[in-house]
C-alpha positions in Angstrom: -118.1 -15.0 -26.2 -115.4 -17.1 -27.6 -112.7 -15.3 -24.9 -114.8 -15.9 -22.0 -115.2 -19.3 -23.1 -111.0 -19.6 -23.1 -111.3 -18.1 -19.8 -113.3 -20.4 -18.5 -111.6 -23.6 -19.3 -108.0 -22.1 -18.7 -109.9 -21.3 -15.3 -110.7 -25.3 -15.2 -107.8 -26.3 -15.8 -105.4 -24.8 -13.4 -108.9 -25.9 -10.6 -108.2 -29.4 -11.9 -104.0 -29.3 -11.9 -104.5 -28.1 -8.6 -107.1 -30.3 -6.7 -104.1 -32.8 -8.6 -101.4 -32.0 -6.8 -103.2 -31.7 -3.3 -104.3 -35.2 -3.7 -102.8 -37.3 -0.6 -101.7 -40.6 -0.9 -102.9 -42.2 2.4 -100.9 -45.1 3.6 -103.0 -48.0 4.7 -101.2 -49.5 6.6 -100.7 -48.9 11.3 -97.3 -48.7 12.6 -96.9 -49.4 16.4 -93.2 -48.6 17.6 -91.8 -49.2 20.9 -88.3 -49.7 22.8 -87.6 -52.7 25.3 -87.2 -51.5 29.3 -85.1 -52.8 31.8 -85.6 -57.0 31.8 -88.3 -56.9 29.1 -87.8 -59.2 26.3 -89.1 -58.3 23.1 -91.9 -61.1 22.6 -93.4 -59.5 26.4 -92.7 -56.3 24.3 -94.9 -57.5 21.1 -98.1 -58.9 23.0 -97.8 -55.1 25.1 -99.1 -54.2 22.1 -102.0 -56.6 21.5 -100.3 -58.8 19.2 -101.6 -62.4 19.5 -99.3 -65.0 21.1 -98.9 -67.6 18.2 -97.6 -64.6 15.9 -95.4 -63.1 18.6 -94.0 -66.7 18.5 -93.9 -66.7 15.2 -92.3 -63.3 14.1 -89.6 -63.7 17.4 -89.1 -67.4 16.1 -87.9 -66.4 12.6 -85.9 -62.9 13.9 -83.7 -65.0 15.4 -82.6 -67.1 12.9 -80.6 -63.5 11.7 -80.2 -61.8 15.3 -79.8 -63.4 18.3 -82.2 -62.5 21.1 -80.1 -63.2 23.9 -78.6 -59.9 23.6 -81.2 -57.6 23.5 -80.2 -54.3 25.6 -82.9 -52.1 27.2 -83.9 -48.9 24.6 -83.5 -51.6 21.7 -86.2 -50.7 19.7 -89.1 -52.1 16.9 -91.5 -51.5 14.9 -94.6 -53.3 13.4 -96.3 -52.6 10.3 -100.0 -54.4 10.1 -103.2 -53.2 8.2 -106.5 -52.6 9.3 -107.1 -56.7 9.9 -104.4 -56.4 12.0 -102.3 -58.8 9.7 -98.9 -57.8 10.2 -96.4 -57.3 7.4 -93.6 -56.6 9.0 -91.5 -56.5 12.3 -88.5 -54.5 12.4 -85.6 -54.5 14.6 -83.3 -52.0 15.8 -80.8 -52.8 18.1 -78.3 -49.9 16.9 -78.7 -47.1 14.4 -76.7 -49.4 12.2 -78.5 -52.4 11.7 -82.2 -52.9 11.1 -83.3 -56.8 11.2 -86.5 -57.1 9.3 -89.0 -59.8 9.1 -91.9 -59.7 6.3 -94.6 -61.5 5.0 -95.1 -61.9 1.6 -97.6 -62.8 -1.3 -98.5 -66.3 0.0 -98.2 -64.9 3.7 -95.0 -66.4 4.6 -92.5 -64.9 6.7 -88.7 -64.0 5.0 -86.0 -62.1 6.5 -84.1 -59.2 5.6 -80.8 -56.9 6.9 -80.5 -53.5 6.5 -76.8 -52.0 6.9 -76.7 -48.5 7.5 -73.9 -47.1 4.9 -70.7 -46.2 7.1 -67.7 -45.3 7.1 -64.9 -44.9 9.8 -63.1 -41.6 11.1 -60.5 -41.0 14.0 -60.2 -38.2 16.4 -58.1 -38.1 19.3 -58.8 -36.3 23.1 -56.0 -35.1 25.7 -56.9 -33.7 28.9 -56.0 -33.6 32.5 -58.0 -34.6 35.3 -59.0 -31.9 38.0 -62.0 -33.6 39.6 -62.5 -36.6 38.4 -61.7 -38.5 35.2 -64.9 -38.7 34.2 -65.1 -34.9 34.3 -61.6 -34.2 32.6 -63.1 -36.3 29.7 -65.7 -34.3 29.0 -63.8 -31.1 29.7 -61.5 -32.1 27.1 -64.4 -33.4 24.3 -64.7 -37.0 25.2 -68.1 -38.7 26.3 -69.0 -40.7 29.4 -68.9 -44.0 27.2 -65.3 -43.0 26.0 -64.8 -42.7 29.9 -65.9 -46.3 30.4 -64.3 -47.7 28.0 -60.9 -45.9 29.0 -61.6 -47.2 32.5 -62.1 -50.8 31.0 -58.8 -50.4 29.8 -56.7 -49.6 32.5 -58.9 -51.2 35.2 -56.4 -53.8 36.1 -53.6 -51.2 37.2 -55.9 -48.5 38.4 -58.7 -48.3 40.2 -60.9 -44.5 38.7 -62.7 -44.1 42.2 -59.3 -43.7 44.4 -56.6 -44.1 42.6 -56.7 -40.8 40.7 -54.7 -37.7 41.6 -55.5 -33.9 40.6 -53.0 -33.3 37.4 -53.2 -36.7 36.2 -53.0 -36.8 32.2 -54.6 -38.8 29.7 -54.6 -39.1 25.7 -56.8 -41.6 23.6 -57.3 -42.3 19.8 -60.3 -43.3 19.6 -62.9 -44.7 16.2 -65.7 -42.9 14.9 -69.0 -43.8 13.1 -70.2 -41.3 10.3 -73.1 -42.1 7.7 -72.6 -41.6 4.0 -73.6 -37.7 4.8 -71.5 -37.4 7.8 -73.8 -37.4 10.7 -72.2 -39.2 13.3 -73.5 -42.1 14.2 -71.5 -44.0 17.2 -68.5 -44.0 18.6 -65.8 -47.3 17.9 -63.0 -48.5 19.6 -60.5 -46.4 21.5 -57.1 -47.5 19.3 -54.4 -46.5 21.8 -54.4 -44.9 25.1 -52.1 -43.2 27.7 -52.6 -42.6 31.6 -50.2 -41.0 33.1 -50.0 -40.4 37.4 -47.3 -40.6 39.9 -45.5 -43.6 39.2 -47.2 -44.9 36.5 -47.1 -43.5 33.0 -48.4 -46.8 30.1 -49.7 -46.4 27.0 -52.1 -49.7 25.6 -52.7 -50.6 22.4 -55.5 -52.6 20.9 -54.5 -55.3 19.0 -56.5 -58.3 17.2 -54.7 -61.7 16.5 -54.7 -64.4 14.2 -57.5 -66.3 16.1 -59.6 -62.7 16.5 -59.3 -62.0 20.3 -59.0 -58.4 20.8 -57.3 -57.2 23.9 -54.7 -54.4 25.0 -51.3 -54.6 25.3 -48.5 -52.7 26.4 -45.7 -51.9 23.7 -43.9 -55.2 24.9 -46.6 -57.2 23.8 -47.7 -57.6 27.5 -51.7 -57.8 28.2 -53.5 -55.0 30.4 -56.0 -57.8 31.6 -54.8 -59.3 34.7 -56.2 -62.3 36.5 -58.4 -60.0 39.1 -60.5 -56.5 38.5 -59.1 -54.0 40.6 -62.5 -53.7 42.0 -65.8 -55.7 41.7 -67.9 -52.7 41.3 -67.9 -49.7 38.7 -68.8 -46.9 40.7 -67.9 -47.0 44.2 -65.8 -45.9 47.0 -63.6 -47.5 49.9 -65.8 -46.7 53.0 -63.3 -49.2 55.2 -59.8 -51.0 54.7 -58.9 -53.7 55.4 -56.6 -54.9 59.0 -57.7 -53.4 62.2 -60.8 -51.4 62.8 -63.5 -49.9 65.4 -66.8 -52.0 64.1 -69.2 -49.9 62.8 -72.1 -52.3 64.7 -70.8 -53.5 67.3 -68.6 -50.5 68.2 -65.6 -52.8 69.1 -62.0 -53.1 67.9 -62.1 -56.1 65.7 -60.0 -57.6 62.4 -61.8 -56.3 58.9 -60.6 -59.2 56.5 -62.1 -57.3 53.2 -62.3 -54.4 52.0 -65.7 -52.1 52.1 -67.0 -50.4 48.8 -70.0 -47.8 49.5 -72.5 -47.8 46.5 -76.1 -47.3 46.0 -78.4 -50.3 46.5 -79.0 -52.4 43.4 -75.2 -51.3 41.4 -74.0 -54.7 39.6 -71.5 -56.2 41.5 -68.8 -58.3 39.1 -66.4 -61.4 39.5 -63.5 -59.9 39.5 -61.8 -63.3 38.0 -62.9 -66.4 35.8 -64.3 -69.4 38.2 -67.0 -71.5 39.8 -69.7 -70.5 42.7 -69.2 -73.1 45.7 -71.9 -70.0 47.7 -75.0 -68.3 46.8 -76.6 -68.1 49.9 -77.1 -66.7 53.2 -74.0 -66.6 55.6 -74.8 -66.2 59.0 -71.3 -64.4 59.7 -72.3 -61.3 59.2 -71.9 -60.7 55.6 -75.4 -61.3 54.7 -76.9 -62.5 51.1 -73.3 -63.8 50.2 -71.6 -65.2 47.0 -68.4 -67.3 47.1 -66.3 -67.9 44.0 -63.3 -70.2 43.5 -60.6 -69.0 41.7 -57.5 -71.1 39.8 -54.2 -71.2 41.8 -56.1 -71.7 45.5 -57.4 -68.4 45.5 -61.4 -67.7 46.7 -63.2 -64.2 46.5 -66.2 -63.2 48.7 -69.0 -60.9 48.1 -71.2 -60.1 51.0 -74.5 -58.0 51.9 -76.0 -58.3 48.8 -79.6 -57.1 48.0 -80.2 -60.2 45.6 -78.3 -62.8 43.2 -77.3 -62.9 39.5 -78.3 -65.3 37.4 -75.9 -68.0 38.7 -76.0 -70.9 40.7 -73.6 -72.6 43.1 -71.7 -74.7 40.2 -72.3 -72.7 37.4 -68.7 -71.1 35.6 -68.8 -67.7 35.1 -65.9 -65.2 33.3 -64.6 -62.4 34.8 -67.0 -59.4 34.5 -70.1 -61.6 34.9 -72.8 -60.0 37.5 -73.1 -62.3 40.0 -75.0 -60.1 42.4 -76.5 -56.4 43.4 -75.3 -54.1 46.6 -77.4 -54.4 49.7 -77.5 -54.1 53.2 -78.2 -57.6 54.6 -76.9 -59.1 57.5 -74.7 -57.0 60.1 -74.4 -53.8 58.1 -75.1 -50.3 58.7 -76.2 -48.7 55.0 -75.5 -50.0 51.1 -72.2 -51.4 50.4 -69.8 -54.5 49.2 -67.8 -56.4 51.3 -65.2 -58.0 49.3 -62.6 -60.6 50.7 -59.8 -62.0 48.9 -58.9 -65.7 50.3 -55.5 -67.7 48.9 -55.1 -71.3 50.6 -57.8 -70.4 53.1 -55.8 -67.1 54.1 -57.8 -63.7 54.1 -55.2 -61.1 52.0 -55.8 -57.4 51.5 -57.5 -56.8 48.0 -55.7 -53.6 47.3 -52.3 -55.7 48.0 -52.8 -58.3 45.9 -50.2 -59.3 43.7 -51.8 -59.6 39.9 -50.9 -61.5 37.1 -50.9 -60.8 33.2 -52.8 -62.5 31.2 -51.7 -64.5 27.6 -48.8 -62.7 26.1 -49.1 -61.4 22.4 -47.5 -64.4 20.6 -44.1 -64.4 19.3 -45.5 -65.2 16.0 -47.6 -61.9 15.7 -45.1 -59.6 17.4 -44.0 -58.0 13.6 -47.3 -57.0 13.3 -48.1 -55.7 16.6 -44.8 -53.9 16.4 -46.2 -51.8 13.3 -49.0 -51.5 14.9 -47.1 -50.1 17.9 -44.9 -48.1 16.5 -48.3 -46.2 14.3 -49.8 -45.7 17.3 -47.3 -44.5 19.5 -46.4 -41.8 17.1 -50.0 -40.7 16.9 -50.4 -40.5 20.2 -47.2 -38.8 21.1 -48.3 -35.8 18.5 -51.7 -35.4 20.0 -52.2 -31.8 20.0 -50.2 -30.8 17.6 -51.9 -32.6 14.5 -55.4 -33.6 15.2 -56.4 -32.3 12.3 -54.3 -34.3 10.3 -55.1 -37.7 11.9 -57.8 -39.2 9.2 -55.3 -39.1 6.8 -52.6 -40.9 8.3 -54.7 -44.0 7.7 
């Protein structure tokens, strides 16, 4: 009697340990998680999902005091933590994998805010590779990414323009930063350190570079900036679909002057100021060119962009800096199909675009040339040994 007893309550016991360790803490609290889409601002975003508009005000009110709104990107993501009276206790931003900007409420219902920084830590690879097709295609044949191609493009931009300016057997070697977690895992690429581009006639290496007042640019191993006082081209994916000089008019079938030159692109690409200035135009222009923005330029110079679909975000008067999208390809006016006319004007004169004589920009200053120097002279080794010690490259800083 007395076993069956033990039995039972050893039988009890291992019933109770393990009804124990299948209990289930239930979290009481609803998370809601979303990403911003294309021209969505993130208090539009919040009230999507049935959050009142006082404490969208609120919670977007006191986010910015640690992040500023302005630059929200498209995929940017939250999340909001309420409980089951739909108080919320916290909104959290992520605008990268990196940072997480938080906003809480505590004990007396208050809002405070917090950062999280993603531990990280910085490695350096490098990629060499020739193009065949395209650039864009070499870099990924040889390892890189399509946002390695961009910014590689962004770097040489000034000298060459990626959509005709390349030749089959052109080379190319970058250095280039990456983003690994405290276990690793990669987590974005950095800055491209140095680069090389190397085609018929041309062969420059650029090297990033940060002075004393914090502006980081390129420069060649002179000290001479890569930015010039024009873009190469006002668009980012393109193609010449008529010079400029003499031509059969694609409308009116006769031989006429073509003071611009013609970039095909898709309806709605971002069409940039190719140089810092003011708009005197954003309007229609009954020559033929359409939904049309003007742009006056230091030194007497004027650029035109014509047959746009619609307008950026500035106005005739407003300044804006070179890169700035100041409209989107169309077809308006006296056009046969999507594209960008773009005329270069200097004292009133129409001049070929792909002619134009560029200028540098802001030297690196004599006071800061020892340091670029060793900067240079790192650098250039590096990338002169790509391929033979990749592997080695972390430890050479």
């Amino acid at each position: 009697m007395n076993k069956l007893l033990f039995v039972f309550f050893i039988i009890v016991f291992i019933i109770s340990c393990t009804s124990k360790e299948e209990e289930i803490e239930i979290d009481p609290y609803i998370y809601k998680h979303g990403e911003l889409t294309e021209g969505e601002i993130l208090a539009n975003a919040l009230m999507d999902e049935d959050i009142d508009n006082p404490t969208v005000y609120k919670l977007v009110n006191k986010l910015d005091e640690i992040y500023d709104l302005r630059h929200c990107q498209p995929a940017d993501s939250f999340m909001v933590k309420l409980d089951t009276l739909n108080v919320i206790h916290e909104l959290k931003f992520m605008p990268d994998r990196i940072h997480a900007y938080r906003v809480l409420i505590d004990s007396t219902y208050e809002y405070y805010t917090k950062v999280d920084t993603l531990q990280t830590h910085i490695e350096f690879f490098s990629i060499e590779g020739e193009i065949d097709t395209s650039l864009w295609q070499g870099m990924i044949d040889a390892g890189g990414t399509p946002g390695i191609a961009m910014l590689f493009t962004q770097i040489f931009q000034w000298d060459i323009d990626f959509f005709i300016d390349p030749q089959k057997g052109d080379k190319f070697k970058v250095i280039c930063q990456k983003i690994v977690d405290s276990n690793d895992e990669f987590v974005k690429y950095g800055s491209i350190l140095a680069a090389q581009y190397t085609t018929r006639g041309y062969n420059k290496i650029a090297y990033l570079y940060q002075n004393k007042k914090g502006t980081i640019k390129y420069y060649d191993e002179t000290g001479k900036s890569f930015q010039k006082a024009f873009l190469k081209s006002p668009l980012n994916y393109s193609r010449i679909t008529s010079y400029f000089g003499t031509r059969i008019h694609p409308v009116t079938k006769k031989k006429s002057i073509h003071n611009g030159v013609d970039y095909g692109a898709a309806r709605g690409t971002p069409v940039e100021a190719t140089a810092d200035g003011v708009v005197i135009k954003a309007s229609w222009n009954k020559r033929h060119t359409g939904e049309t923005v003007k742009i006056r330029h230091s030194n007497g110079y004027i650029t035109l962009y014509g047959h746009l679909s619609k307008y950026g975000k500035f106005k005739v008067g407003d300044r804006v800096r070179q890169h700035d999208i100041i409209g989107y390809v169309g077809s308006t006016g006296r056009s046969t199909g999507p594209h960008l006319h773009y005329t270069i004007y200097h004292h009133g004169k129409a001049i070929n675009p792909l002619k134009l004589k560029n200028v540098s920009g802001p030297a690196v200053p004599e006071s800061e040339k020892e340091a670029f120097n060793e900067i240079v002279e790192t650098m250039r080794k590096m990338i002169l040994e790509i391929g033979f010690e990749n592997e080695a490259m972390a430890d050479t800083f």
